[in-house]
N, C-alpha and C positions, 0 to 999 in steps of 0.2 A: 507419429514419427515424421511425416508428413508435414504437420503444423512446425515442427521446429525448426527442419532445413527450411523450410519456406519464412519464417522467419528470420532464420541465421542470415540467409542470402537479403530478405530487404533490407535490415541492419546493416550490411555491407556495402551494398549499395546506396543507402542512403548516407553512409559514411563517407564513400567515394566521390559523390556527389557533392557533398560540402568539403570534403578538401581540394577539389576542385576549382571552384567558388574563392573557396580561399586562398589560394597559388594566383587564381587568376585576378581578383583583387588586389596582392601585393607585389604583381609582376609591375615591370612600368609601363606606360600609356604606349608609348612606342619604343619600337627595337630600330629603327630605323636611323640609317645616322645621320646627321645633320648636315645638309651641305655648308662648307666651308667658306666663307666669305671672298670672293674673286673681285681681283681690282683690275676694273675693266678700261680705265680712265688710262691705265699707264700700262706698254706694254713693253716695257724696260726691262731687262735682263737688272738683276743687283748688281750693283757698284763695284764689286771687286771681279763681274766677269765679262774680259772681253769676249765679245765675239764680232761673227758675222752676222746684221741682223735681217738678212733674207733668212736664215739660217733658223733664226731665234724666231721670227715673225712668224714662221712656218710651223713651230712647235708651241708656239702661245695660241694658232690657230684648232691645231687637233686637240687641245687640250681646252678649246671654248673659252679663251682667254682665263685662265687659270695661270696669272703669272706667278704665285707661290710655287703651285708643283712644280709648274717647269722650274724653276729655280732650284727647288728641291731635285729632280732627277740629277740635272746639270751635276749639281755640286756631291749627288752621290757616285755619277762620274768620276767629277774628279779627284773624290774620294779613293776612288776605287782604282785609278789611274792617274795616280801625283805626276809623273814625268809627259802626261801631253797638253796638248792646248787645249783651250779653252771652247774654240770652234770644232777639236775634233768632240767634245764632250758632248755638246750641242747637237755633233750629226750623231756621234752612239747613241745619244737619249731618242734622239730623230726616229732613227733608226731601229730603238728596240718599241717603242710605242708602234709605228706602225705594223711591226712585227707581231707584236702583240694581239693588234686590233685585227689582224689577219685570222687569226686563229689557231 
């Protein structure tokens, strides 16, 4: 009785073992996500947004010049806020990053 669970059990575990193997074979190399290409040359807000660019310079700063996101927060601004400026967007994005980074 003896010989069979002891059996049954290596079975299983050697089962377990190769699907294992196998999961971790057809996972991919890395889960990790790719950082995003940052344009460090130009620290220009896009064309359609005025601002102040102490303002701008300041959020292209905490963002390790990433002028896509900040572009990106900006305009989810002022998304999310059609009726103000363009500089107040700047200081809420400003505003909620450092917030953020606070903890």
């Amino acid at each position: 009785m003896h010989i069979i669970i002891l059996s049954a059990w290596l079975i299983l575990m050697i089962s377990a073992v190769l699907l294992a193997i196998s999961v971790l074979q057809t996972a991919p190399k890395s889960k990790r996500k790719q950082k995003t290409s940052r344009r460090r040359g130009s620290d220009r807000p896009a064309a359609h947004i005025k601002t102040n660019s102490r303002k701008w310079k300041e959020l292209v700063q905490l963002l390790h010049g990433d002028v896509d996101t900040a572009n990106r927060l900006v305009q989810g601004e002022k998304m999310r806020n059609p009726n103000r400026s363009a500089d107040w967007c700047v200081d809420k994005a400003l505003w909620q990053l450092e917030r953020d980074r606070r903890g």
